[in-house]
C-alpha positions in Angstrom: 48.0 273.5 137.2 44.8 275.7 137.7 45.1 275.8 141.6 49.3 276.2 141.6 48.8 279.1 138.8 45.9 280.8 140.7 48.1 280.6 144.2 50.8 282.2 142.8 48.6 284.7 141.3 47.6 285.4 144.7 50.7 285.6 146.5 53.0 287.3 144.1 53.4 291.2 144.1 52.0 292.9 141.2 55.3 293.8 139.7 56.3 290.1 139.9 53.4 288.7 138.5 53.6 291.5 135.4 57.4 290.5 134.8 56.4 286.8 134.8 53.2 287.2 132.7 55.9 288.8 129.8 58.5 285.9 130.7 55.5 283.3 129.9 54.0 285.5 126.9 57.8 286.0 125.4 57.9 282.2 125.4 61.3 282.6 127.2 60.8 279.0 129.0 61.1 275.6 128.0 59.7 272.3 129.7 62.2 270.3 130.8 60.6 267.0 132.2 57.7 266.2 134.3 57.6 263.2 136.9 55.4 260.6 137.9 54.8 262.5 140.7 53.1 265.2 138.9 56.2 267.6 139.5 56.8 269.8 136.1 60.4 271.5 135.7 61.0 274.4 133.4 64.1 276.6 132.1 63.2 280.0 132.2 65.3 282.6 130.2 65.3 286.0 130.8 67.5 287.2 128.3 71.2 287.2 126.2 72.7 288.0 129.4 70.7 286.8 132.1 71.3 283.7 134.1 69.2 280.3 132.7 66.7 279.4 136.0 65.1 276.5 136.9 61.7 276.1 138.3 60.4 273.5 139.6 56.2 273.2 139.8 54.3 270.8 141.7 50.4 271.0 141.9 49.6 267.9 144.1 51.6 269.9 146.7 51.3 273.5 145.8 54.7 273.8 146.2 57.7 275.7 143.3 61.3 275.9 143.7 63.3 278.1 141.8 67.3 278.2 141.7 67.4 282.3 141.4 68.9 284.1 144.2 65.4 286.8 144.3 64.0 288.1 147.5 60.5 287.7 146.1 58.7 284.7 146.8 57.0 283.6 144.7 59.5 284.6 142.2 59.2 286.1 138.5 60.3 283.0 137.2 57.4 280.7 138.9 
């Protein structure tokens, strides 16, 4: 996960990556399941009223997926 974590780093804004890092610090995700390919999918909570997301994570490819509707890419939730 070193390379997919250190591209994101890289391609998300600042703001975005700051929201994120408090997402991931506030422990508001929650691993879902992880594949044989190596693809790792996570709930990500934002808060009481916020919609649940899912991301989707795949380091062989490089590749996320997330089911929010944001501009931003890669989003606060990858």
């Amino acid at each position: 996960m070193e390379s997919l974590f250190s591209l994101t780093r890289e391609l998300a804004s600042p703001q975005v990556w700051s929201v994120g890092v408090e997402l991931a610090r506030n422990g508001d995700f929650q691993e879902l399941d992880a594949s044989a390919s190596g693809e790792r999918r996570f709930r990500v909570i934002q808060g009481p009223r916020d919609a649940v997301q899912t991301v989707t994570l795949s380091e062989e490819l490089e590749l996320w997926q997330c089911d929010c509707s944001q501009d931003e890419d890669p989003c606060r939730h990858v």
